[in-house]
C-alpha positions in Angstrom: 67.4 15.3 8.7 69.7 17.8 10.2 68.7 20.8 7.3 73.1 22.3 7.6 71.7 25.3 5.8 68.8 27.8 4.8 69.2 26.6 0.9 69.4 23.1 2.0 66.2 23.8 3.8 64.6 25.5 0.8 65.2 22.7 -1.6 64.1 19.9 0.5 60.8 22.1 1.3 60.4 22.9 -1.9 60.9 19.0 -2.8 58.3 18.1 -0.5 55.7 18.5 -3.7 53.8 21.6 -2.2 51.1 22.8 -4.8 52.2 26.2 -4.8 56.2 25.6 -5.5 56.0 21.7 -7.3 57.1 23.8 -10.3 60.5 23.5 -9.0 60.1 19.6 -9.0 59.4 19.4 -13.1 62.7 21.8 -13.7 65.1 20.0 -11.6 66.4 16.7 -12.8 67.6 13.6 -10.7 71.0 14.5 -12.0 70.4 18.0 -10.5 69.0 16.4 -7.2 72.0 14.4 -6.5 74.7 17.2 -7.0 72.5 19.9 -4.8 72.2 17.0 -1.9 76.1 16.1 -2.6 76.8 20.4 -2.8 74.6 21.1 0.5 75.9 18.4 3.1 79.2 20.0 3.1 79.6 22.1 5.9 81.2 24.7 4.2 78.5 25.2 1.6 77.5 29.2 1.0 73.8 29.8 2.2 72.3 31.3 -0.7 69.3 34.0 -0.4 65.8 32.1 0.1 62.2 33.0 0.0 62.8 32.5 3.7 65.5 34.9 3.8 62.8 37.5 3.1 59.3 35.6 5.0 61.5 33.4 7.9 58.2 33.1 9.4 57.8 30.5 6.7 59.6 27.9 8.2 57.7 27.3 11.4 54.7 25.7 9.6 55.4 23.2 6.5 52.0 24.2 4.9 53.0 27.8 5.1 53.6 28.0 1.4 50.6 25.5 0.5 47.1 26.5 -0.4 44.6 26.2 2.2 42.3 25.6 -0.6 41.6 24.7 -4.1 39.4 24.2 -6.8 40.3 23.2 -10.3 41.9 20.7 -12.5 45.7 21.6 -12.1 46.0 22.5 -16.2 48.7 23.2 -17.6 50.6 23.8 -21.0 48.2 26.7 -21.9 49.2 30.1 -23.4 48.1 32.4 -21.1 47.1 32.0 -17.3 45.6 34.9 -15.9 45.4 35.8 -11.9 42.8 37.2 -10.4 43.6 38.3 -6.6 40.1 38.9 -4.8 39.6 40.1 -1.6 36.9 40.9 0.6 35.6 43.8 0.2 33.2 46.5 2.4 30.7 47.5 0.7 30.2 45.4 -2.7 31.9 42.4 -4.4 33.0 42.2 -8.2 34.3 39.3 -8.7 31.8 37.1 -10.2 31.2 40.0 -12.7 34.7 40.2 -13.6 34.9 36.4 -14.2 31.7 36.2 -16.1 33.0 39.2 -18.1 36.4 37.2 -19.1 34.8 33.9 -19.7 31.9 34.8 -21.9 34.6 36.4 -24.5 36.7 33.3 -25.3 35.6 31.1 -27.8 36.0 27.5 -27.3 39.0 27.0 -28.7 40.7 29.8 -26.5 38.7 28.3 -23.3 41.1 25.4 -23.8 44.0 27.6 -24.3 43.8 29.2 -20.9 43.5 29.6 -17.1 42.1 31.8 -15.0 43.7 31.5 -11.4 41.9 33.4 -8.6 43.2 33.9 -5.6 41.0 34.4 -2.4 43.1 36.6 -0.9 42.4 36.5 3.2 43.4 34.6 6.0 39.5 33.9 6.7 39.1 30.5 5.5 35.2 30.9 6.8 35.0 33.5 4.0 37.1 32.2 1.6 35.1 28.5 1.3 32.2 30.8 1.0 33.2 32.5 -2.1 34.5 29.2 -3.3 31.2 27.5 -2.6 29.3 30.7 -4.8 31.7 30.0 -7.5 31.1 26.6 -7.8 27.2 27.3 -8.1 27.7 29.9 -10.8 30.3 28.4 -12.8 30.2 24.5 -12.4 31.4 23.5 -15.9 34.4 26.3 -16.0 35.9 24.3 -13.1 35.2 21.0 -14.2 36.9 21.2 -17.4 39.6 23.3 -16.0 39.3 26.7 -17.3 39.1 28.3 -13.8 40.5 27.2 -10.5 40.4 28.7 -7.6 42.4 29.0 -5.0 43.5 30.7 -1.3 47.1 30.9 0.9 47.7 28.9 4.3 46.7 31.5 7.1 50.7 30.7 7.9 51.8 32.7 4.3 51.4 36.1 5.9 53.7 37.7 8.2 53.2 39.3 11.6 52.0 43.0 9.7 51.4 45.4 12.6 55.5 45.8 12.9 55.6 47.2 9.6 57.8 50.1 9.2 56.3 53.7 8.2 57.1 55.0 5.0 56.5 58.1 2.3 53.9 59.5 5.2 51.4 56.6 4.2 48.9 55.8 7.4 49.4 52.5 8.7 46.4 50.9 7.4 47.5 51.5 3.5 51.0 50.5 4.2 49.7 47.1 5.6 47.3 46.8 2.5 50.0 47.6 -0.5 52.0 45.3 1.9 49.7 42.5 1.7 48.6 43.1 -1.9 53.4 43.0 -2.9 52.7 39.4 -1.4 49.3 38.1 -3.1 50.7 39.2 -6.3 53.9 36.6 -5.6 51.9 34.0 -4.1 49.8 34.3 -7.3 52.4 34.7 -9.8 54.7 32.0 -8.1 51.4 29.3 -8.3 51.2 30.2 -11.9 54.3 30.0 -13.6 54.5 26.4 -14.6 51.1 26.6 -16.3 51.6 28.3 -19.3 53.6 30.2 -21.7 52.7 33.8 -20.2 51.2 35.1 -17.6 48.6 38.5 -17.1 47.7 40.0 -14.1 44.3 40.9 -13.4 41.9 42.4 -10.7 38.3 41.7 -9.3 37.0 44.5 -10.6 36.9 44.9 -14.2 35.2 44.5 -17.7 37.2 42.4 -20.4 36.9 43.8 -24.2 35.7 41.1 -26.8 38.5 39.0 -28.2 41.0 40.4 -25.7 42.2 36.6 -25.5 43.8 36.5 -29.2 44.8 40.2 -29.4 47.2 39.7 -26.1 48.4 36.1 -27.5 49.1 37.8 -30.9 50.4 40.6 -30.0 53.4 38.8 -28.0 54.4 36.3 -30.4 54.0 38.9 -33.1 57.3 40.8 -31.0 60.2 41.5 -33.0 62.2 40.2 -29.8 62.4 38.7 -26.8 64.0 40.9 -24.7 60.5 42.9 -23.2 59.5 42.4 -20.2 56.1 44.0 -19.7 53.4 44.2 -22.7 50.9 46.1 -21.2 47.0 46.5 -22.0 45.5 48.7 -19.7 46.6 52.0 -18.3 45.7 51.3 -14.9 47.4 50.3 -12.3 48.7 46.5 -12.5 45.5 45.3 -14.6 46.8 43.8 -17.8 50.3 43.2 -17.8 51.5 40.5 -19.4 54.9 38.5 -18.8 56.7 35.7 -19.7 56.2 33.3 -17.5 60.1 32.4 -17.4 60.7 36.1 -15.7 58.2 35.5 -13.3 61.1 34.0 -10.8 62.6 37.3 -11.3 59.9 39.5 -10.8 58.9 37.6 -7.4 62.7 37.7 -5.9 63.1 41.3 -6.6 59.1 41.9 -5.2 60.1 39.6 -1.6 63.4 42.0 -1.5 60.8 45.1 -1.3 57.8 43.9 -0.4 57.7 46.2 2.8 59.2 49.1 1.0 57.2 50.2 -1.7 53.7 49.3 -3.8 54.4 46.8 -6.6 53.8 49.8 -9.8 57.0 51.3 -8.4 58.7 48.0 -7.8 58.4 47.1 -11.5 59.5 49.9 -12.7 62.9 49.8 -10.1 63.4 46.2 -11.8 63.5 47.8 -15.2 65.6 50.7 -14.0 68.4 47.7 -13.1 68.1 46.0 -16.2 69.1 48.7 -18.4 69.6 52.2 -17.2 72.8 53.8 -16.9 73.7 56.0 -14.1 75.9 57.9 -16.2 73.1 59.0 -18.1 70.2 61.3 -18.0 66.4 60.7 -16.9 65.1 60.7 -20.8 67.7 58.3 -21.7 66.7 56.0 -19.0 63.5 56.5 -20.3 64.1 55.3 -23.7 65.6 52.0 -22.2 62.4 51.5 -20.3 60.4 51.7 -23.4 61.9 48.7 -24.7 60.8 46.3 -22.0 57.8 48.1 -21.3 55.5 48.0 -24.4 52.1 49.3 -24.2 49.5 48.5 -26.6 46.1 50.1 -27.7 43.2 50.2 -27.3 43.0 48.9 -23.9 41.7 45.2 -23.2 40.7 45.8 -19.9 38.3 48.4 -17.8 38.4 49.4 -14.2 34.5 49.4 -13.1 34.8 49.1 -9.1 34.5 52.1 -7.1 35.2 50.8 -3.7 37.8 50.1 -3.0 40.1 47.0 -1.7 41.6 49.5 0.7 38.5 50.1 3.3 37.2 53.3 2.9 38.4 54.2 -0.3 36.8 55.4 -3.3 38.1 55.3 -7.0 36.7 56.1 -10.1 39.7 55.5 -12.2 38.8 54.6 -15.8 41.3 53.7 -18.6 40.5 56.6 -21.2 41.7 54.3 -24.3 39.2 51.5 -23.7 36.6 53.3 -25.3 32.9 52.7 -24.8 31.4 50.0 -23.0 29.2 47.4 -24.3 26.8 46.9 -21.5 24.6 44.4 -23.4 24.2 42.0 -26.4 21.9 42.1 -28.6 19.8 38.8 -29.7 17.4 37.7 -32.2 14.4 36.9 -30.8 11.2 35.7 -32.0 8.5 38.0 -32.9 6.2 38.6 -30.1 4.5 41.9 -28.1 6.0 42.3 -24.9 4.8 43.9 -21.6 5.5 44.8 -18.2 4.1 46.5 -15.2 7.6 47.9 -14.3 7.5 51.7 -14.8 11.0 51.9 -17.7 13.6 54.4 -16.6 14.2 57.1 -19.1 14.8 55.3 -22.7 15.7 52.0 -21.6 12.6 50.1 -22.4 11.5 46.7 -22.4 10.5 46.8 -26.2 13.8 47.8 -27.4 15.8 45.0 -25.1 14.0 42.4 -26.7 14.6 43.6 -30.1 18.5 43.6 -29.2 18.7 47.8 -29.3 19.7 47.8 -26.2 19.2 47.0 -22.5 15.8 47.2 -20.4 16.2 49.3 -17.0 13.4 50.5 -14.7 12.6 51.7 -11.2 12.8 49.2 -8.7 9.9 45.9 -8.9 7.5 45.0 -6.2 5.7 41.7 -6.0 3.5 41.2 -8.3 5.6 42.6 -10.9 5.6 40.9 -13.9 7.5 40.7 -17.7 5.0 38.9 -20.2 6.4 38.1 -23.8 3.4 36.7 -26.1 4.6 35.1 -29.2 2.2 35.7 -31.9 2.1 32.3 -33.4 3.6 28.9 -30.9 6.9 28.4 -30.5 8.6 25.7 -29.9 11.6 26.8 -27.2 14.6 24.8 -26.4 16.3 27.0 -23.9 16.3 30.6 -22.7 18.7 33.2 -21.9 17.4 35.4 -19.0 20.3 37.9 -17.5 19.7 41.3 -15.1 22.4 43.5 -14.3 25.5 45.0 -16.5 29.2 45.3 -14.9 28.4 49.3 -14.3 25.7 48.7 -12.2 25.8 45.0 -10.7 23.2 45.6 -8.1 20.4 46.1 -10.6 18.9 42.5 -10.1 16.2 41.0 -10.4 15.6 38.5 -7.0 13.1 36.3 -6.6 12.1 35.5 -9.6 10.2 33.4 -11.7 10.8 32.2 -15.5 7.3 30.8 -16.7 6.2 29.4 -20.0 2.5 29.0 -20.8 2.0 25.9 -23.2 0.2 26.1 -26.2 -2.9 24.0 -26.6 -1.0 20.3 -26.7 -2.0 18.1 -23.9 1.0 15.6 -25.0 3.5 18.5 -25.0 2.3 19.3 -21.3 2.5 15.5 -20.4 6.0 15.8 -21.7 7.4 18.9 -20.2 5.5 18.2 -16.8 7.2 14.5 -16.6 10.6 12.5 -16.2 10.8 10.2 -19.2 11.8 7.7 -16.8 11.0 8.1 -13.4 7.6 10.0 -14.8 7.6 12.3 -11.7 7.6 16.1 -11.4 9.6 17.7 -13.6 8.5 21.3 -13.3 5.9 22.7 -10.8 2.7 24.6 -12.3 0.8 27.8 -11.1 -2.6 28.0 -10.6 -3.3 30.3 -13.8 -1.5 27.1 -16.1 1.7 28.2 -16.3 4.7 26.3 -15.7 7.8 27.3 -14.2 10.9 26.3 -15.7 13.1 28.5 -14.0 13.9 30.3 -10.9 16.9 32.8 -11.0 19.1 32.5 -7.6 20.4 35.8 -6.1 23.8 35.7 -5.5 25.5 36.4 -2.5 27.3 39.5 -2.2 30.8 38.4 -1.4 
């Protein structure tokens, strides 16, 4: 096919069924096919304004606009899809913190309701399958039943950024990474539209507050109105704004216009400035018009926790005053028993109080040998076991290589079973020398 113009190109591209723009496919009918085909072989047909207007690069690979990789069950028709843009980072990663943070406060019924969308964020596909490959070890039934996907851009998305222009006395290195960052936030937001009724952006790097799913969802429908724009629950930066996912065209166009120009905090609020300002009119007036697309509500959802940086060598300790105080643990009844530990306890934080559900159990760092012994004063029988180290403040304070062992009370049937398959009847769990058995060995995670 001869393509006679750039808008002809963009539909038939866009009609190709690419996973990041197939949204395009469900909101045009046949009817609406046939008259854009009939409209654009004319020769004399205007050449409207593109996403390859703005990245022309684009068109010399067709998978430029596909992701390079993806995890997930495509669902859609939820309330709220949230994006999560992850990049690599110098000195520590966040991310699985973050998502274990947002996923252990829905309920089931608001699992169901929901996606979480991250977005590997870098050319790298070497490092980007390796995060994907970590997340598919930690949270194996999130992405099989389609609460979390994952995915990353073609290494043809981004544009050639060492001809960026300088701008606002910003060294080149930050003006490439707010460049970068204007382009993951549309790649991300334009993925996401079709899969829900709103959208919230989100970053690597923070602590979710409990029932933050239902207060957001609530809190929109419960608008008197649908003419905002922004309902925002965080402070910070671009952590926690919601949109409706119908503006989200909008908000991309006016983003690719600018992308070079400016960081995206100052683009949003340029978008709201056109929508109802008056020029005629003074600053506080143009202020009062923002405040009605711009809604902010409190107490914050959402925490900033990282310190370093996406930005390579930068350090931030920016924390959203109206969050409040963090819950760094959770308490849980447990059965009576003395417990014991050759770690030495860091100031109040000790073992006795952890197990009682007071609060969390910190101490100077373990050599081997090291143990944690919990003696039930009468048996127990025990189903399952909870065993977590490390709190979103201080994610390197892990225990590695470790070992979860149960010592069996005085039942040689109940050993027979425990130590055997009921079918095949071979190893099930490996036992020490001393008669215990271990049924559990926590992994270390990588540090992505």
């Amino acid at each position: 096919l001869a393509l006679g113009s750039t808008y002809l190109a963009n539909i038939l591209i866009w009609l190709r069924g690419t996973a990041l723009w197939s949204y395009l496919v469900l909101c045009v009918s046949e009817e609406t096919r046939l008259k854009l085909w009939n409209v654009s072989s004319s020769k004399n047909v205007l050449q409207l304004p593109s996403i390859f207007h703005h990245l022309p690069h684009l068109l010399n690979k067709e998978d430029s606009l596909q992701p390079a990789m993806y995890l997930g069950q495509g669902r859609t028709g939820v309330s709220i899809v949230m994006g999560v843009p992850s990049v690599k980072r110098e000195v520590h990663s966040y991310l699985t913190d973050t998502l274990s943070s947002l996923m252990s406060e829905l309920s089931a019924a608001e699992k169901d309701d929901c996606v979480i969308v991250v977005l590997i964020a870098e050319a790298d596909q070497q490092y980007g399958s390796g995060v994907a490959d970590n997340l598919k070890l930690l949270f194996p039934a999130e992405i099989q039943s389609g609460l979390l996907e994952v995915i990353s851009p073609s290494i043809h998305f981004y544009p050639d950024f060492s001809r960026l222009r300088e701008s606002f006395g910003d060294p080149k290195e930050r003006i490439r990474w707010r460049t970068k960052q204007n382009l993951d936030y549309c790649f991300l937001m334009m993925y996401a539209q079709s899969k829900g009724t709103y959208y919230v952006q989100l970053e690597d790097d923070i602590v979710a507050r409990p029932n933050y799913f239902t207060t957001m969802k609530n809190f929109a429908l419960q608008q008197p109105s649908e003419d905002w724009m922004i309902l925002e629950f965080s402070q910070l930066g671009f952590i926690g704004k919601m949109f409706k996912s119908l503006d989200l065209s909008l908000i991309v166009e006016f983003m690719l216009m600018f992308y070079k120009d400016k960081p995206i905090d100052w683009l949003l609020d340029h978008i709201m400035w056109v929508k109802v300002c008056n020029p005629e009119k003074d600053a506080k007036h143009c202020d009062r018009q923002k405040a009605n697309l711009r809604i902010r509500f409190k107490p914050s959802l959402f925490q900033h926790v990282g310190t370093h940086s996406s930005l390579a060598g930068k350090i931030q300790k920016l924390k959203d005053k109206d969050f409040g105080k963090q819950t760094l643990h959770k308490g849980h009844a447990n059965p009576l028993a003395e417990v014991t530990t050759s770690l030495k306890t860091y100031q109040h934080f000790t073992l006795e109080k952890a197990y009682l559900g007071e609060d969390f159990f910190w101490a100077f760092t373990p050599v081997a040998g090291d143990f944690i012994r919990i003696r039930f004063y009468t048996p127990v029988r025990i189903e399952r076991y909870f065993f977590r180290s490390g709190n979103i403040e201080h994610p390197g304070d892990k225990l590695f290589n470790t070992s979860v062992e149960v010592l069996p009370f005085d039942n040689i049937q109940a050993q027979k079973e425990a130590l055997t398959e009921e079918r095949e009847k071979m190893p099930k769990y490996h036992r020490t020398e001393d008669g215990f058995i271990i049924v559990g060995e926590p992994k270390p995670v990588k540090n992505l």
